[in-house]
C-alpha positions in Angstrom: -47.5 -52.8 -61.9 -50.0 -50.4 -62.7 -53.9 -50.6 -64.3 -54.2 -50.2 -67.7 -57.0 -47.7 -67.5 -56.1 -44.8 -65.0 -58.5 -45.1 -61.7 -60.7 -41.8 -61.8 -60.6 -40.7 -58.2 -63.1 -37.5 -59.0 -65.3 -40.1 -60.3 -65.4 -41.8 -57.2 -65.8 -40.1 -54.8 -68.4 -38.0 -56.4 -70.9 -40.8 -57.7 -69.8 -44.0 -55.9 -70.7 -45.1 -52.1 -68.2 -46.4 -49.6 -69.3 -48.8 -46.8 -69.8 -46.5 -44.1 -68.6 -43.3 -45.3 -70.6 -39.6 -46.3 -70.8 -38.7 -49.8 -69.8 -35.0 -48.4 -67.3 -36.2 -46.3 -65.8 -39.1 -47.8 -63.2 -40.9 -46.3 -60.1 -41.2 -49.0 -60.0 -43.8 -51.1 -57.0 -46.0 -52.4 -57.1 -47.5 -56.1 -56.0 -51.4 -55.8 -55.3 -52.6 -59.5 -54.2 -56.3 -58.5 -53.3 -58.5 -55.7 -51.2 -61.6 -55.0 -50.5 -63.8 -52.3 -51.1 -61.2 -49.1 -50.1 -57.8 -51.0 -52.4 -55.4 -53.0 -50.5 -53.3 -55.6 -51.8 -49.8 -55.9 -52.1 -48.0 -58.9 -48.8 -45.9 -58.5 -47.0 -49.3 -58.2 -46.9 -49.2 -54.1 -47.6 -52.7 -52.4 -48.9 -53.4 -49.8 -49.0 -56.3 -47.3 -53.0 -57.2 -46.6 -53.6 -57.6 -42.7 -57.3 -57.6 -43.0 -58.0 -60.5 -45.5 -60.2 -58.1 -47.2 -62.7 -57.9 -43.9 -61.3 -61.4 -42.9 -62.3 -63.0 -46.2 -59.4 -63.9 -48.0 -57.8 -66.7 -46.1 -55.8 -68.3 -48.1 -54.1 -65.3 -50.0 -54.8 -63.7 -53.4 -54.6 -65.5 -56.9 -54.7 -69.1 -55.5 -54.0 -71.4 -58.5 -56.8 -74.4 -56.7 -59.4 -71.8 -56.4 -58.6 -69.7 -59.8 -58.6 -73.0 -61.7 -62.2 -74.1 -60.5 -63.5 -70.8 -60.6 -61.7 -70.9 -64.1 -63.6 -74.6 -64.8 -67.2 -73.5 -63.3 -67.6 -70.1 -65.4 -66.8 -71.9 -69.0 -69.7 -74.8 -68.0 -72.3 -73.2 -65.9 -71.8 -69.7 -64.0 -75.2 -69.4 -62.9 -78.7 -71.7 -62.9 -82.0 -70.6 -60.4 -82.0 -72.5 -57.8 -85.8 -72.9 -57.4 -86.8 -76.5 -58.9 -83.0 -77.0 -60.5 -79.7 -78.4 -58.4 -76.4 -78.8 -59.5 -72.9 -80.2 -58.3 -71.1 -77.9 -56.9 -74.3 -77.2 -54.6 -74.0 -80.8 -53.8 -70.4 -80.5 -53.3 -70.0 -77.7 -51.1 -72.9 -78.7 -48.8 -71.7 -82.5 -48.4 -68.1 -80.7 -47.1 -69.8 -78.2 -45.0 -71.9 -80.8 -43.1 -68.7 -83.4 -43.3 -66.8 -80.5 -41.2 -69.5 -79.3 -39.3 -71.2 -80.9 -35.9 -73.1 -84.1 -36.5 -76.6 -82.3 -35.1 -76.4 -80.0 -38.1 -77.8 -81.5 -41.3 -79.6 -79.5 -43.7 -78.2 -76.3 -45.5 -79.3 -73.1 -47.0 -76.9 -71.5 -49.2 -77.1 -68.2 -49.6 -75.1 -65.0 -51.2 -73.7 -62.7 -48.1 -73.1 -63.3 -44.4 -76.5 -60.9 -43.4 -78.6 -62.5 -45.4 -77.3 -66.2 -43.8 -78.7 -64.3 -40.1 -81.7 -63.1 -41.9 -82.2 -67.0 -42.9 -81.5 -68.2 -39.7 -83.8 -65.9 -37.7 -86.4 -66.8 -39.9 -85.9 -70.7 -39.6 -86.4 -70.0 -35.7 -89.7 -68.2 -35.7 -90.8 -70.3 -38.3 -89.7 -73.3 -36.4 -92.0 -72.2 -33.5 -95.4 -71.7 -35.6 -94.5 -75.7 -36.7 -94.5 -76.4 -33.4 -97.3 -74.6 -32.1 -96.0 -72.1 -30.1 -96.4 -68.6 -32.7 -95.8 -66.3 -29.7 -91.9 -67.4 -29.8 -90.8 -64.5 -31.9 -88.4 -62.6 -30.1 -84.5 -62.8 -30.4 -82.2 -62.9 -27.3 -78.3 -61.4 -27.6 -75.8 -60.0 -26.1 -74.5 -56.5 -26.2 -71.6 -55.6 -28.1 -72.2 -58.2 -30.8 -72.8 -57.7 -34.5 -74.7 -59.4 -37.0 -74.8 -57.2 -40.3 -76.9 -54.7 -41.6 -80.0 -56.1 -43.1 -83.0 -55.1 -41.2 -83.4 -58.2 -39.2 -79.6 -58.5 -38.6 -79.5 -55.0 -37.6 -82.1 -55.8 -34.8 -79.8 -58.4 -33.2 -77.1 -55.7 -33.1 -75.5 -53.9 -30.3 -78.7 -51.4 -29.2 -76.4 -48.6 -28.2 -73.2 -48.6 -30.2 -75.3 -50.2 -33.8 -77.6 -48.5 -36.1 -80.9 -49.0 -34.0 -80.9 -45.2 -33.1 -81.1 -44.4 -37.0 -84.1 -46.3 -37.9 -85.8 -45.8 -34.8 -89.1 -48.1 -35.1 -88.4 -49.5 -38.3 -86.0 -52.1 -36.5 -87.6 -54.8 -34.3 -87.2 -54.5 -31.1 -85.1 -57.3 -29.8 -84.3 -58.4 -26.2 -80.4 -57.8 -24.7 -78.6 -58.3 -21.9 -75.0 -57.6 -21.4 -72.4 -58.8 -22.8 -69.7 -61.8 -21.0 -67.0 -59.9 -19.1 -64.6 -63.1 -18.9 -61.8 -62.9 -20.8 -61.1 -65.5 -23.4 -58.4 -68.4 -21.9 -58.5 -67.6 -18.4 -59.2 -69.8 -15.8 -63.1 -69.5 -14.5 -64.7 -70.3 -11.0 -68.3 -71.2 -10.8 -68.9 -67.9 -9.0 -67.6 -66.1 -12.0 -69.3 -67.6 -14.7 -72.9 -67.5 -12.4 -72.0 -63.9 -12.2 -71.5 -64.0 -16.3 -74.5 -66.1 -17.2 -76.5 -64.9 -14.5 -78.4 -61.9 -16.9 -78.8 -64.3 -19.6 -80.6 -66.9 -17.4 -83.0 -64.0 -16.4 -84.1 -62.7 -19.4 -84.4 -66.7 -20.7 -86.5 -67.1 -17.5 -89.0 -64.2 -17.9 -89.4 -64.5 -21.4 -88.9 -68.1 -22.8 -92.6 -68.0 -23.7 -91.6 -65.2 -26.3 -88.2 -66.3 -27.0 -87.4 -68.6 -30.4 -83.4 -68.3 -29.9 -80.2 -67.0 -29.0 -77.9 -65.7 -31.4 -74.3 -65.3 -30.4 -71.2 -64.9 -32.2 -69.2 -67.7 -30.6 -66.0 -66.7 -28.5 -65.2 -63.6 -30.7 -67.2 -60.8 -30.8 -66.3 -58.8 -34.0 -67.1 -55.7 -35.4 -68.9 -55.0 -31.8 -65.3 -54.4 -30.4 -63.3 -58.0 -31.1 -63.5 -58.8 -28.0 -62.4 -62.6 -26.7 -64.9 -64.2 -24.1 -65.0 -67.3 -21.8 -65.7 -70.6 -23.8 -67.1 -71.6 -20.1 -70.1 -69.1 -20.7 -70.8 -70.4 -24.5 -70.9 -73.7 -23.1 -73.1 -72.7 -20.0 -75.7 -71.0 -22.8 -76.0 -73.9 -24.6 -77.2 -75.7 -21.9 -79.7 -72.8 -20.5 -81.0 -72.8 -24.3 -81.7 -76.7 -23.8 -83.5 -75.8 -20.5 -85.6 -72.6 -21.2 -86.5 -74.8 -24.7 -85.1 -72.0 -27.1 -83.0 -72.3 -30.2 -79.3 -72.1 -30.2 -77.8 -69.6 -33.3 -74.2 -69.4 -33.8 -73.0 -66.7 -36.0 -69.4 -67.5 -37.2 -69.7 -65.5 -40.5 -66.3 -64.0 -39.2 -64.7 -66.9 -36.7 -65.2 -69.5 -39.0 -62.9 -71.7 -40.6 -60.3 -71.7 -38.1 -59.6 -67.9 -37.4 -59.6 -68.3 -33.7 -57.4 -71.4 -33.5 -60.2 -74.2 -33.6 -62.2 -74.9 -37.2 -65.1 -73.1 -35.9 -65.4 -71.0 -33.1 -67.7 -73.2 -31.3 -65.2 -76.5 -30.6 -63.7 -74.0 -27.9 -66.5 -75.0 -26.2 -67.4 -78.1 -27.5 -71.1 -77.5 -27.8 -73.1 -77.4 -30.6 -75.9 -75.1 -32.5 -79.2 -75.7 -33.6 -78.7 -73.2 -36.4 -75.4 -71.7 -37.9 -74.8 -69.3 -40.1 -70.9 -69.7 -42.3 -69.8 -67.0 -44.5 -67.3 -64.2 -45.5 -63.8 -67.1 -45.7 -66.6 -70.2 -46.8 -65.3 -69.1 -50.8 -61.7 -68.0 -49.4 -62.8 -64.3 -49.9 -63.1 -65.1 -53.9 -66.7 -64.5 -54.4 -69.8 -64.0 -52.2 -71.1 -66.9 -50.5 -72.5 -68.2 -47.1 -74.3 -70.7 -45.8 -76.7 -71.7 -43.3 -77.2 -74.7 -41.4 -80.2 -76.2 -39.1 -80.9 -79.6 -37.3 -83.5 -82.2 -38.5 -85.6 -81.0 -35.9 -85.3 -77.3 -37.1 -86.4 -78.4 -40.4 -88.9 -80.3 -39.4 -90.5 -78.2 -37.5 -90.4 -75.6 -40.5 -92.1 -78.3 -42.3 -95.2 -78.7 -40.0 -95.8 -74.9 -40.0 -98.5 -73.1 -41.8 -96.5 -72.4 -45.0 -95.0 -75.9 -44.6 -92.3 -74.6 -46.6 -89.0 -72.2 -45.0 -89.6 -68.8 -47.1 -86.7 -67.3 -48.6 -84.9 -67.7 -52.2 -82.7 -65.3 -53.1 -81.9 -65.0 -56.7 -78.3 -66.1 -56.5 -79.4 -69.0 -54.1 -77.0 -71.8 -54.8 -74.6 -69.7 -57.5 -72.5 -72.2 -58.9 -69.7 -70.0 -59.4 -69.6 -69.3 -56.1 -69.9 -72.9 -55.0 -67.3 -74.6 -57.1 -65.1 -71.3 -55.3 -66.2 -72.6 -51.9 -65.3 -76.2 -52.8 -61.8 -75.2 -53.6 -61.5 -73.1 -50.7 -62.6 -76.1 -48.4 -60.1 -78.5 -49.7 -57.8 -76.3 -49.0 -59.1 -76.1 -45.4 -59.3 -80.1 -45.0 -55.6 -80.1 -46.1 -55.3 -78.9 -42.2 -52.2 -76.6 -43.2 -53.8 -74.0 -41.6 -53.7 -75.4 -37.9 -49.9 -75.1 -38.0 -50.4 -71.4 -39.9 -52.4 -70.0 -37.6 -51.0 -71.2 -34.6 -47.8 -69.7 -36.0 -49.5 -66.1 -36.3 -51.1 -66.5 -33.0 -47.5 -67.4 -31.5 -45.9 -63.9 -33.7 -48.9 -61.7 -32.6 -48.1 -62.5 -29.1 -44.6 -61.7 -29.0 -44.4 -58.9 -31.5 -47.6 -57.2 -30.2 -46.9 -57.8 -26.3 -44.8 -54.3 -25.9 -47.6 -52.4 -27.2 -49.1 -52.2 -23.6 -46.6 -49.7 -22.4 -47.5 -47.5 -25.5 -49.5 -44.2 -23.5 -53.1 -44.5 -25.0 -53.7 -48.2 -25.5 -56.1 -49.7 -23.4 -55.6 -53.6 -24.2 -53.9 -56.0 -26.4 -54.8 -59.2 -27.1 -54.4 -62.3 -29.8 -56.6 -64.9 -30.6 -56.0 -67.4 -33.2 -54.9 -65.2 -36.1 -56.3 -61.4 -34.4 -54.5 -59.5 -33.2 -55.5 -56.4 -31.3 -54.4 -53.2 -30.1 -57.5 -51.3 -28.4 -57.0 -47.4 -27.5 -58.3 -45.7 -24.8 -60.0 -43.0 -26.8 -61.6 -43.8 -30.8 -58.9 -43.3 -33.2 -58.8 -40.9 -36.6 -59.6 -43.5 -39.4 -58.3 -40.9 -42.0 -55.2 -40.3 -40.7 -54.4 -43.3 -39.8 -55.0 -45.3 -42.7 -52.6 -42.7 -44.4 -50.2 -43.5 -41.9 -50.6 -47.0 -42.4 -50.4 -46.8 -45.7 -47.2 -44.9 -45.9 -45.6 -47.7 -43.7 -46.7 -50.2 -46.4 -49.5 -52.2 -44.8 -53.0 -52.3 -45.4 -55.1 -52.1 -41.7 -58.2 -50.3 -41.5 -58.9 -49.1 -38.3 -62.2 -48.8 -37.2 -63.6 -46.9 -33.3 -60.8 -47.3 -31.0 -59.2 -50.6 -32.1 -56.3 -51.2 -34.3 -56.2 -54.6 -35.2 -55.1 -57.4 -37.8 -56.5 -60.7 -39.2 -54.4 -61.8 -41.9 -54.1 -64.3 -44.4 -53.1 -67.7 -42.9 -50.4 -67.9 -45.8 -48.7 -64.8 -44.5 -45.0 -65.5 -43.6 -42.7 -64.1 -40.7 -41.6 -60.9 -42.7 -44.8 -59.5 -43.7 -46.3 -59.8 -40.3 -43.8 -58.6 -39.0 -44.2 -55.8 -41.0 -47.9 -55.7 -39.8 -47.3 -55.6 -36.2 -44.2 -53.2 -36.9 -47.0 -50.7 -38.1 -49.4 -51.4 -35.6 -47.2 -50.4 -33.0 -45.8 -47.0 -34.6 -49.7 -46.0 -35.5 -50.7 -46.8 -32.1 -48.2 -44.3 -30.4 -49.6 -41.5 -32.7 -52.8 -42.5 -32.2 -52.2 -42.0 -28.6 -50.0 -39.1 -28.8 -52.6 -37.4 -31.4 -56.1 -38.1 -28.7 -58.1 -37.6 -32.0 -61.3 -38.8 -31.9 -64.6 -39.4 -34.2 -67.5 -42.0 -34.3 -66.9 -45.4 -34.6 -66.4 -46.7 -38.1 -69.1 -50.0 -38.5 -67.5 -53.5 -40.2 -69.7 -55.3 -42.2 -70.1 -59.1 -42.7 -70.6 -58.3 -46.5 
């Protein structure tokens, strides 16, 4: 199949931005004219099978009848209403299935239109939170190293301090407190020396500076874009309880582990703990349409409520979009139909067999599976251009991105197609290794 109108390439890359790319030295582009199930067809007819969900958003494949047809139903009755003074039911809707599958502490949402603006939300709910309970000074934000947030100011703050965008915008980003990131693999077993060797940084700076502190954000169990790395559940569990004890907010950021893409609904359950605030996004419409979401306790909002405003400020213009939300609600049924448990445990068992010999390939530092990633790290960063070409010519979409090769694909993939995925994988990684190139770390977005 090809597009009816030719894609003008010169066009492109002379007036258009790319995430992440130079407008003198733009990465190349590819020209998608339509997708279906997990392939995208390019304009010279060439399909090929999706292994990054279009950045982990498109969960349950392309052209889904369930979420076409309400998508379909919404934009012929109401596409879009403000938000401010008006409500509408597929607001209701997709907030009374987001709190019936989230933890019971979690009550009130916020829905909003992309996965920074949901952190930008729920930082905001914290520090607000604070001045409602009389404690202003509680304005800083603890995290981790490594972790990613996405690239609004706020959410840029709460980003890796070395390997993120602080060193662009010099003062313009808030200086944030960090300490380093947990070193215990994901699934292993975990004595109490370990983990109080883990934690032990985090219980420090909580010490010190609780008085200034109004949370912890963490991306639970997987840390994304900051290197998709797999860490302890013991160590998410032992946070939540040094946040109950220092008195600062919990705030889980599963924008990119949520709805199941580590094995468990939400990230979290691995630990069986729950947040204060969370912030959904990125699959929350199945990757149809930009939408995310976030959630607070009663006593979050509350205490937003007794502060100075007395109301939560923020309310963005596409707040609520029904078009989005009637997406969301389709993509959620298809989530509480529970077919992807077996899916993803089926991709997670695949991942691990097909991707096990990659360890032997010279260059490649680690591989590792979780849920539905899979990941091959390299010792050295990789050549984005070349090897998306490469990848590319083998009939796979992966975009590579610093020194990791790596794969989340649509739960509705079958046995072929990732096997084709891993197939690739495998033969980029040994020219990756072979080749040593090298260049600056591509940054993924939460969109």
């Amino acid at each position: 199949m090809t597009s009816k109108a030719a894609i003008d390439y010169e066009f492109d890359k002379q007036h258009i931005w790319h995430p992440y790319t130079s407008m003198t030295h733009a990465l190349p582009t590819f020209g998608v004219v339509s997708a279906q199930g997990c392939e995208l067809t390019l304009d010279n007819g060439q399909r090929l099978v999706d292994g990054t969900s279009s950045w982990w958003a498109c969960i349950h494949g392309y052209g889904h009848p369930s979420i076409l047809e309400a998508m379909q139903t919404q934009l012929h009755t109401l596409s879009h209403v403000m938000f401010g003074g008006i409500t509408h039911h597929s607001a209701i809707e997709v907030s009374k299935k987001l709190l019936a599958m989230t933890s019971p502490r979690l009550t009130k949402v916020f829905l909003a239109d992309s996965g920074s603006i949901a952190v930008e939300v729920a930082m905001k709910m914290a520090l607000q939170y604070w001045q409602g309970r009389g404690k202003p000074n509680k304005q800083k934000i603890l995290t981790v190293k490594q972790g990613y947030h996405g690239d609004t100011f706020a959410a840029m703050s709460v980003c890796d301090p070395d390997n993120g965008m602080h060193t662009l915008f010099g003062d313009a980003v808030t200086k944030q407190l960090f300490v380093d990131a947990p070193q215990i693999p994901f699934g292993e077993g975990v004595s109490q020396d370990a983990l109080e060797k883990d934690i032990t940084l985090m219980r420090a700076a909580l010490k010190q500076h609780s008085d200034s502190i109004a949370a912890v954000i963490i991306e639970p169990i997987m840390q994304g874009a900051g290197g998709m790395r797999f860490y302890s559940a013991d160590y998410l569990k032992a946070l939540r309880n040094l946040c109950d004890e220092f008195d600062v907010l919990l705030i889980l950021d599963e924008i990119a582990t949520g709805f199941g893409r580590t094995g468990k609904l939400f990230a979290y359950e691995h630990a069986q703990i729950e947040a204060d605030i969370l912030c959904v996004g990125k699959a929350l419409t199945g990757g149809y349409i930009s939408l995310a979401a976030t959630l607070c306790s009663d006593e979050v909002a509350f205490g937003i409520s007794d502060s100075p405003s007395g109301v939560f400020m923020h309310g963005p213009t596409f707040m609520g979009n029904p078009l989005a939300c009637a997406a969301a609600c389709a993509s959620l049924d298809l989530i509480a139909s529970n077919d992807w448990q077996e899916q993803v445990s089926q991709i997670e068992s695949q991942l691990n067999a097909e991707l096990a010999g990659a360890a032997s390939i010279p260059g490649v530092k680690d591989v590792r599976v979780l849920g539905a990633v899979g990941v091959i790290e390299m010792q050295t960063a990789v050549n984005t251009a070349k090897l998306q070409q490469a990848f590319v010519d083998l009939g796979v979409w992966i975009r590579p991105f610093g020194n990791l090769i790596y794969i989340m694909p649509p739960y509705i993939i079958d046995e072929l197609q990732l096997s084709q995925l891993t197939h690739a994988m495998k033969l980029v990684a040994k020219i990756a290794g072979e080749d040593g190139a090298q260049e600056e770390p591509q940054f993924i977005s939460h969109g």
